[in-house]
ZAKE-820294 format. One record per residue: residue in three letters; x, y, z of N, C-alpha, C in turn. Coordinates in nm, 3 decimals. Example, Ala and Ser with C-alpha at 12.3 -4.5 7.8 and 13.67 -1.06 7.14 Angstrom:
{resn:ALA&n_c1:1.319&n_c2:-0.569&n_c3:0.780&ca_c1:1.230&ca_c2:-0.450&ca_c3:0.780&c_c1:1.320&c_c2:-0.330&c_c3:0.780}
{resn:SER&n_c1:1.285&n_c2:-0.225&n_c3:0.708&ca_c1:1.367&ca_c2:-0.106&ca_c3:0.714&c_c1:1.290&c_c2:0.003&c_c3:0.787}
***
This chain:
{resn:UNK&n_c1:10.067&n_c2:12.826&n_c3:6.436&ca_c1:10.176&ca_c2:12.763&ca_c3:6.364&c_c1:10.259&c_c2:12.871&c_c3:6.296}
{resn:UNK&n_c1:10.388&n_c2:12.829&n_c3:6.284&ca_c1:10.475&ca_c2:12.969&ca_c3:6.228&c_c1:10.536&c_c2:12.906&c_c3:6.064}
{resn:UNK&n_c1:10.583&n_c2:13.030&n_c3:6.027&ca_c1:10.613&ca_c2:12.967&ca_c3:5.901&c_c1:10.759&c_c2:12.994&c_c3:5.897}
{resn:UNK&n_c1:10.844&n_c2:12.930&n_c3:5.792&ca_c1:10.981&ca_c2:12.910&ca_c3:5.795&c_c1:11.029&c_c2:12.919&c_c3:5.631}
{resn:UNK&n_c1:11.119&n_c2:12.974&n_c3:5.636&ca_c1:11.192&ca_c2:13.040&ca_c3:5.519&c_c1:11.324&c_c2:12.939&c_c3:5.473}
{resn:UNK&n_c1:11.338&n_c2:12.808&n_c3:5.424&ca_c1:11.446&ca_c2:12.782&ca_c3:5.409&c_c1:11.507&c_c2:12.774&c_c3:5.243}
{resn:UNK&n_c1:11.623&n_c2:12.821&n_c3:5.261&ca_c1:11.698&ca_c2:12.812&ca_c3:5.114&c_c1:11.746&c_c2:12.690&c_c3:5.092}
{resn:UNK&n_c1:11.738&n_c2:12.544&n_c3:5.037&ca_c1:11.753&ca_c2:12.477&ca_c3:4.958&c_c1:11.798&c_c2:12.414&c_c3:4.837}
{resn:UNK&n_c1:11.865&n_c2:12.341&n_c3:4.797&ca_c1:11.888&ca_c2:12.328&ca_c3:4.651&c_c1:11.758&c_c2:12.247&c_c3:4.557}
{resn:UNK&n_c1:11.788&n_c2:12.280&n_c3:4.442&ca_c1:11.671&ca_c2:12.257&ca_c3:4.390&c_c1:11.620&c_c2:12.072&c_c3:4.367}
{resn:UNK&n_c1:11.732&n_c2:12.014&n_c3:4.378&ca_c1:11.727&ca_c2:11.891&ca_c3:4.353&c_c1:11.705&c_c2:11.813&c_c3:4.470}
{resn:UNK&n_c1:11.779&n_c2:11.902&n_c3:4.578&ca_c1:11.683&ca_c2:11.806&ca_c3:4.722&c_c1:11.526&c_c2:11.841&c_c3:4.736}
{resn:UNK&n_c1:11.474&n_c2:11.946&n_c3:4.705&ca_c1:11.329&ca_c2:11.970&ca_c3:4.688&c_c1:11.278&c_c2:11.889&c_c3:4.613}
{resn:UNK&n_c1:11.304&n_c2:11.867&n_c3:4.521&ca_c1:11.229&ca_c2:11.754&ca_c3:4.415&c_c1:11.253&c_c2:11.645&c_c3:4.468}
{resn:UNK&n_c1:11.372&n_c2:11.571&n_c3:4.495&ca_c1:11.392&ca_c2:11.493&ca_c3:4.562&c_c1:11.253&c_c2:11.439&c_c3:4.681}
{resn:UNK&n_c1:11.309&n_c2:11.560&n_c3:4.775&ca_c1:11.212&ca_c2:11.545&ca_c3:4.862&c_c1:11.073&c_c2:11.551&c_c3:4.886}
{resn:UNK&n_c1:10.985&n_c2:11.640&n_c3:4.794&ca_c1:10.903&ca_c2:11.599&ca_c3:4.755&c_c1:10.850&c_c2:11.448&c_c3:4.700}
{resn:UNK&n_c1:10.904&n_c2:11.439&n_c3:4.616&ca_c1:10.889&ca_c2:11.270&ca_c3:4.570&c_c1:10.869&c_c2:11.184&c_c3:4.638}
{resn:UNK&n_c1:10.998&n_c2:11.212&n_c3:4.741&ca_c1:10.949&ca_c2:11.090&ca_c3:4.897&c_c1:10.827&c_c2:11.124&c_c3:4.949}
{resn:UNK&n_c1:10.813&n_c2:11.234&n_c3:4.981&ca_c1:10.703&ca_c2:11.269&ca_c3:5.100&c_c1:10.570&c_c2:11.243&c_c3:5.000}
{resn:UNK&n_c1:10.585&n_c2:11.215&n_c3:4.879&ca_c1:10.443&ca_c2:11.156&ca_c3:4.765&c_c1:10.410&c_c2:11.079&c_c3:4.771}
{resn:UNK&n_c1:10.522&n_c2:10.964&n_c3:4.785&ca_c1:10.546&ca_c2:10.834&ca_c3:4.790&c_c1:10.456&c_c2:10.789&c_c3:4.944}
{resn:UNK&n_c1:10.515&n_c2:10.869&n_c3:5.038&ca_c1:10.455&ca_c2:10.799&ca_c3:5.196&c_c1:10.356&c_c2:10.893&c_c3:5.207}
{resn:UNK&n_c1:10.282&n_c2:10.969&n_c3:5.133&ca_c1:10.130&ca_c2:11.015&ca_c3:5.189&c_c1:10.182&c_c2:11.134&c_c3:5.272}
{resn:UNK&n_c1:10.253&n_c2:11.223&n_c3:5.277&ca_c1:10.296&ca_c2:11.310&ca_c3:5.360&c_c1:10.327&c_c2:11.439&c_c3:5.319}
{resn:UNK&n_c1:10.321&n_c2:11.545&n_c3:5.387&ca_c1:10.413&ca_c2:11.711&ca_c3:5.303&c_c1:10.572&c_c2:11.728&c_c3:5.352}
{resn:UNK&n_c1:10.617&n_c2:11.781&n_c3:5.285&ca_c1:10.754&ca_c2:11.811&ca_c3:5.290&c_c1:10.739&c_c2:11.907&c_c3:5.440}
{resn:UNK&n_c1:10.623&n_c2:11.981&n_c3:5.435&ca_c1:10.628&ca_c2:12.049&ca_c3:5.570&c_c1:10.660&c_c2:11.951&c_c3:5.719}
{resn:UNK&n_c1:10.561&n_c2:11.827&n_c3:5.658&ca_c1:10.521&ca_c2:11.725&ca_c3:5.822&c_c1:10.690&c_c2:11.690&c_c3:5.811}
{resn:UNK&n_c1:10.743&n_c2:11.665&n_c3:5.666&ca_c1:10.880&ca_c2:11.587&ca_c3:5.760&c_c1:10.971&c_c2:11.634&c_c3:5.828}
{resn:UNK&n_c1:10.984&n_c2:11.769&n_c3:5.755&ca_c1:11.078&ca_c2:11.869&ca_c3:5.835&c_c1:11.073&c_c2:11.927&c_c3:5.950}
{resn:UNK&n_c1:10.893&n_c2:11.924&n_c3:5.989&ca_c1:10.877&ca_c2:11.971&ca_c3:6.136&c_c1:10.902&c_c2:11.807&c_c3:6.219}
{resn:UNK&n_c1:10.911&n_c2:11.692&n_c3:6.135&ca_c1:10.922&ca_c2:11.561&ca_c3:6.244&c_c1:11.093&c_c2:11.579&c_c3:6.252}
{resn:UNK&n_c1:11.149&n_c2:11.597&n_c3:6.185&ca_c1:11.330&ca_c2:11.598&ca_c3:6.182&c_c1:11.327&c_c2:11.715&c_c3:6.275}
{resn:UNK&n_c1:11.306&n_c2:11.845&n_c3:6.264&ca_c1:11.348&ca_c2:11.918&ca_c3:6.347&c_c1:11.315&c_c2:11.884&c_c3:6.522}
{resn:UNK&n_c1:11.166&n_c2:11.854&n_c3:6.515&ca_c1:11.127&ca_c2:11.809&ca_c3:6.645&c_c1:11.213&c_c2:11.684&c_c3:6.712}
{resn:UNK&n_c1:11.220&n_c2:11.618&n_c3:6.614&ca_c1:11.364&ca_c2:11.518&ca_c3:6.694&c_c1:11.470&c_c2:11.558&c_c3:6.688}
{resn:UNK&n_c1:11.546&n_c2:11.660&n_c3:6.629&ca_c1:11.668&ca_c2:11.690&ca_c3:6.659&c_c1:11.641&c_c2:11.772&c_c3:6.802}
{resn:UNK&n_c1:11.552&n_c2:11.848&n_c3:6.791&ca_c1:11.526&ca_c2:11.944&ca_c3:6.934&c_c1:11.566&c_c2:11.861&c_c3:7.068}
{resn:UNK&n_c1:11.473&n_c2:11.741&n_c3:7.035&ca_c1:11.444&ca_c2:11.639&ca_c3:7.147&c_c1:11.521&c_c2:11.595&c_c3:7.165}
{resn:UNK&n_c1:11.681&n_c2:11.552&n_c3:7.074&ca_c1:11.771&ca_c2:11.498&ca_c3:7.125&c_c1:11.859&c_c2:11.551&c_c3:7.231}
{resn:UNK&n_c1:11.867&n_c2:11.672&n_c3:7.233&ca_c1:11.923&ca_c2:11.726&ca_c3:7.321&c_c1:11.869&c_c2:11.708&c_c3:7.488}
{resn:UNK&n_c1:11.726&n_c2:11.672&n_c3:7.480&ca_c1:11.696&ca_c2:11.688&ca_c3:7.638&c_c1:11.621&c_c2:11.501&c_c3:7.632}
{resn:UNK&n_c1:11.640&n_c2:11.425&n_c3:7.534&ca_c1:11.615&ca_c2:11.287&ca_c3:7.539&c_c1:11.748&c_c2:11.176&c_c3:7.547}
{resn:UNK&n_c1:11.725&n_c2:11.092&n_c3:7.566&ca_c1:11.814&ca_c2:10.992&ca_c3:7.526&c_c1:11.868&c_c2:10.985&c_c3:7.378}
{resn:UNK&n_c1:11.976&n_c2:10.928&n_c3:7.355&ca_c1:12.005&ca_c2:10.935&ca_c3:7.191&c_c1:11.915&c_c2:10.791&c_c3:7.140}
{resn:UNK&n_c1:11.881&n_c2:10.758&n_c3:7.226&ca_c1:11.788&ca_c2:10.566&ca_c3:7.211&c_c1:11.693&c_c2:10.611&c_c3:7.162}
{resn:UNK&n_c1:11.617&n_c2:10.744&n_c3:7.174&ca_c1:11.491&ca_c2:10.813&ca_c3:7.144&c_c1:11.500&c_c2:10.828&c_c3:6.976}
{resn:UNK&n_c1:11.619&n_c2:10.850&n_c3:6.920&ca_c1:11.625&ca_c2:10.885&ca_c3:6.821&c_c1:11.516&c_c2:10.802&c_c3:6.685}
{resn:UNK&n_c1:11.485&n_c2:10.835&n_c3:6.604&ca_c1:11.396&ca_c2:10.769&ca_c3:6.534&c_c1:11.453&c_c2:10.646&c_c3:6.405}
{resn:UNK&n_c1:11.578&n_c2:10.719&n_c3:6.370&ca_c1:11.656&ca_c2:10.617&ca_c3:6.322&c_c1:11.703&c_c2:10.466&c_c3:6.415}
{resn:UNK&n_c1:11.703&n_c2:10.556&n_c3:6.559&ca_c1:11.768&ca_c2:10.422&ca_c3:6.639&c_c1:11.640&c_c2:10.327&c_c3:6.687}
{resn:UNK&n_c1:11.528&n_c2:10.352&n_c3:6.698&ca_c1:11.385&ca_c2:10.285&ca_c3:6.740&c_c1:11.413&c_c2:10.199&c_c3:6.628}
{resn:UNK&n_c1:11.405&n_c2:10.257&n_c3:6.472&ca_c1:11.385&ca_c2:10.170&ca_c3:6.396&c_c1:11.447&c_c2:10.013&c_c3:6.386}
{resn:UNK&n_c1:11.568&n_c2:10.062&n_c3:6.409&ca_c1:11.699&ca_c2:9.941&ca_c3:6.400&c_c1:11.671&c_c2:9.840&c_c3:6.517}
{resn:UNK&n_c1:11.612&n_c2:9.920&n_c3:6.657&ca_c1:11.592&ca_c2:9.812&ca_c3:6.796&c_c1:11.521&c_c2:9.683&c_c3:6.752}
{resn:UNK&n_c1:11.617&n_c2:9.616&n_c3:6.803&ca_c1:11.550&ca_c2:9.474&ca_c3:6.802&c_c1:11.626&c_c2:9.371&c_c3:6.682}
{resn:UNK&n_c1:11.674&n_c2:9.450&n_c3:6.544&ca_c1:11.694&ca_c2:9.408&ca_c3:6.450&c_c1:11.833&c_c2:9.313&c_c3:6.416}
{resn:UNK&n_c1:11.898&n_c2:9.282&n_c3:6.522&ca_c1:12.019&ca_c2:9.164&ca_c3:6.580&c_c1:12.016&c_c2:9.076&c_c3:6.685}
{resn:UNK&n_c1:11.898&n_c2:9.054&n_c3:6.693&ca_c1:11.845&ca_c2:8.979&ca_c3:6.825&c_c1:11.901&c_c2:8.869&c_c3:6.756}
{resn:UNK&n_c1:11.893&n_c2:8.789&n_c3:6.662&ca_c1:11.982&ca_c2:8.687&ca_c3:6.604&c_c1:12.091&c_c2:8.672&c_c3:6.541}
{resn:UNK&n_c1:12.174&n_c2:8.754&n_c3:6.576&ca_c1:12.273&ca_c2:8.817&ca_c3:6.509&c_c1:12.390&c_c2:8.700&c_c3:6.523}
{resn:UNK&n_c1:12.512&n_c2:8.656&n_c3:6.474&ca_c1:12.579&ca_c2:8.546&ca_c3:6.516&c_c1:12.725&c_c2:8.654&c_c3:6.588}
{resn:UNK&n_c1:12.725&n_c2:8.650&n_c3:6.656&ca_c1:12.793&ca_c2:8.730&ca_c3:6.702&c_c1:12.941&c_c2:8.680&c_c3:6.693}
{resn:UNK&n_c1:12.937&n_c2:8.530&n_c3:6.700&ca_c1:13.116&ca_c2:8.497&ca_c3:6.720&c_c1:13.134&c_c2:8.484&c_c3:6.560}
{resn:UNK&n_c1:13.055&n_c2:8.459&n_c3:6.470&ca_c1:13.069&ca_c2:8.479&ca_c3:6.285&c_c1:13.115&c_c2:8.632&c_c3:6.280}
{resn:UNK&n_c1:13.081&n_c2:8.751&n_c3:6.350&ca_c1:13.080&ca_c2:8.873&ca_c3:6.327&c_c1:13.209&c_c2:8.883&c_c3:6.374}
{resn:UNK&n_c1:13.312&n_c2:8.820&n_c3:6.488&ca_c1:13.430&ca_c2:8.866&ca_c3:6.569&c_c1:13.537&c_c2:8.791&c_c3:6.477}
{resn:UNK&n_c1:13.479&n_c2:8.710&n_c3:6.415&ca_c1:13.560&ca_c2:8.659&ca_c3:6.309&c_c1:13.597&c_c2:8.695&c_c3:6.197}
{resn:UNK&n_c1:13.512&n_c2:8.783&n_c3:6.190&ca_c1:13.433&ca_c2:8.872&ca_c3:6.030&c_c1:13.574&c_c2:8.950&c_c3:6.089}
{resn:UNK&n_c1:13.576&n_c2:9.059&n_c3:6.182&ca_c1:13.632&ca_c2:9.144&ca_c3:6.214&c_c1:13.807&c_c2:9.127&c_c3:6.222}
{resn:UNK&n_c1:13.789&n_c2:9.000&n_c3:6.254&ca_c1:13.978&ca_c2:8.964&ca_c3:6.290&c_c1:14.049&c_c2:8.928&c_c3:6.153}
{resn:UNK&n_c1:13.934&n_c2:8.884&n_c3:6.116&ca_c1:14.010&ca_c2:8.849&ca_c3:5.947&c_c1:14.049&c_c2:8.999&c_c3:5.898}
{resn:UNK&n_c1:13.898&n_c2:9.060&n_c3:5.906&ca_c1:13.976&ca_c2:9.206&ca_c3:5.821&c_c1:14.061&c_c2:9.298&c_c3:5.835}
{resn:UNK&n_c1:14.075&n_c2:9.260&n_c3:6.050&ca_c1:14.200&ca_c2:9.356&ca_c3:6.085&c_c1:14.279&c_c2:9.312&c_c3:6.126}
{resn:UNK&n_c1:14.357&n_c2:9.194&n_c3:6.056&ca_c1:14.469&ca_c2:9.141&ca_c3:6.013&c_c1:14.562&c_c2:9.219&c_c3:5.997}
***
């Protein structure tokens, strides 16, 4: 395993720490999971992405002609 040198501000460290306390995790695991998916995006699908897994599925009931309506009103 290699080690990595990054400069930071001090308030996303704390920040980030906090989260990674919160879900049982090190600031190391998340940054090697973000980097490893940014890597991967390049030779994966963008569907692969981990933000986009999350969201799949999540408009399967979506009203779609309420939404085209939503839209025409506002771009009036």
């Amino acid at each position: 395993m290699s080690k990595l040198t990054l400069s930071v501000n001090d308030r996303v460290v704390s920040d980030a720490k906090r989260y990674a306390k919160k879900r049982g995790i090190s600031v190391s695991k998340m940054v090697e999971d973000y980097l490893a998916s940014v890597a991967g995006a390049a030779s994966h699908d963008v569907g692969d992405a981990p933000i986009l897994r999350s969201l799949r599925g999540s408009l399967k009931k979506a009203d779609l002609k309420g939404y085209r309506k939503h839209l025409a009103a506002k771009y009036r």
